[in-house]
C-alpha positions in Angstrom: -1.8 22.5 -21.4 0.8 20.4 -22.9 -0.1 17.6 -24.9 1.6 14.8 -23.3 -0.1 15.9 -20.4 -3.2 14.1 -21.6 -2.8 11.1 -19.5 -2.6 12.9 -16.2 -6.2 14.5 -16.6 -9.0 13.1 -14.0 -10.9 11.5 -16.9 -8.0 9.4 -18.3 -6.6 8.9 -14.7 -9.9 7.7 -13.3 -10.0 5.2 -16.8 -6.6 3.7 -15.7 -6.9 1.4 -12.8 -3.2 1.9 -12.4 -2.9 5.4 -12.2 -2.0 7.9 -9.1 -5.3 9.1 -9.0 -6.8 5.7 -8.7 -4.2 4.4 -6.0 -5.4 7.1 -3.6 -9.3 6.8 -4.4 -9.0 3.1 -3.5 -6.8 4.1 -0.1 -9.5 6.1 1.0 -12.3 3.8 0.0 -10.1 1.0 2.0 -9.7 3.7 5.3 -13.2 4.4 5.6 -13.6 0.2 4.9 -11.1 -0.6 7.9 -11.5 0.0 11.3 -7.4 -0.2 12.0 -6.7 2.4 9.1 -6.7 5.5 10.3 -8.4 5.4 13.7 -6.6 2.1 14.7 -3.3 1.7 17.0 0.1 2.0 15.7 2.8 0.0 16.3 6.1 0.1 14.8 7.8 -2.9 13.4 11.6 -3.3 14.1 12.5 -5.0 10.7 16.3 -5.0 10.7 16.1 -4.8 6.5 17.7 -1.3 5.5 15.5 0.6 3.6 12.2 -0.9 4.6 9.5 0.6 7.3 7.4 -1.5 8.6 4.0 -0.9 11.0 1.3 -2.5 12.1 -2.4 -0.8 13.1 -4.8 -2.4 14.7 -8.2 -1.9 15.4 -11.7 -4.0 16.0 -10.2 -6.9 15.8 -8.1 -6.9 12.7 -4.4 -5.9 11.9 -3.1 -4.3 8.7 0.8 -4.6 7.9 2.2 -1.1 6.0 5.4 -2.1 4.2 7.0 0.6 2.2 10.2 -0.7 0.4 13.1 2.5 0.1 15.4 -0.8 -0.4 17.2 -1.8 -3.2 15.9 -5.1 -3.0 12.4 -6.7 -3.1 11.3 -8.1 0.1 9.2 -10.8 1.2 5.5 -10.3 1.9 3.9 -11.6 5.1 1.4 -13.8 4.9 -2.0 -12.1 4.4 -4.6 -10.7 1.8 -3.1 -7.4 -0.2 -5.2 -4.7 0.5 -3.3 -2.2 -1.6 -0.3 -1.9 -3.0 1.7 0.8 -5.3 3.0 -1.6 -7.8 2.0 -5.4 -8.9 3.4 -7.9 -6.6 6.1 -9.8 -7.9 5.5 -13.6 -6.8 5.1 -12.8 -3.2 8.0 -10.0 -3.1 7.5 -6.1 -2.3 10.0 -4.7 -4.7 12.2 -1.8 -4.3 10.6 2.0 -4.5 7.0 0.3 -3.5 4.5 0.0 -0.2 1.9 -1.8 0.3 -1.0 -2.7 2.6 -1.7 -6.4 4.1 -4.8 -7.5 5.8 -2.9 -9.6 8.3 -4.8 -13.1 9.6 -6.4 -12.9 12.9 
C-alpha cells in the first residue's frame, strides 16, 4: 500500500472525527436514531436556488430538512438543530459542494 495512503485506513479514519468513514458511521447511527430517516415520508422541496436539492421526511412526529448544496454559493440554513452535515457550518450558511441534515422544529 502506498504510504500516503496511511490516513485512509479504518484505524486512522475511525481516530478522525472528520473523516469519510466517520461521516457515514454517524448517518447510520442518526437513521436508526430517527423515525423520519429512512422509513419516514418524502417530500420534495421546490427551492428555486440552482444547484441546491432540498427534501423533507417526516415521520412520528418530527421532520428532518436534507439540503445538499451543488451551488456555487453557500446558502442559508433553516432554522433547526444540525443533525449532520459534510462540512462545518459556516455562521448559519451551507456552503457550496456540502449537504446536510436539520432536525426541523415541530
Amino acid at each position: 500500500m502506498p504510504s500516503d495512503w496511511t490516513s485512509l485506513t479504518v484505524e486512522a479514519q475511525a481516530a478522525n472525527p472528520a473523516s469519510m468513514l466517520s461521516l457515514y458511521r454517524s448517518a447510520l447511527r442518526l437513521r436508526r436514531e430517527h423515525q423520519a430517516l429512512g422509513r419516514g415520508e418524502l417530500r420534495w422541496v421546490a427551492t428555486g436556488a440552482p444547484g441546491l436539492i432540498e427534501l423533507d421526511m417526516a415521520g412520528d412526529g418530527e421532520a428532518v430538512r436534507v439540503l445538499v448544496n451543488f451551488g456555487a454559493s453557500p446558502i442559508p440554513l433553516p432554522r433547526g438543530a444540525c443533525l449532520l452535515s459534510s462540512v462545518e457550518l459556516d455562521d448559519g450558511h451551507l456552503r457550496a459542494e456540502a449537504a446536510a441534515w436539520i432536525l426541523l422544529p415541530a
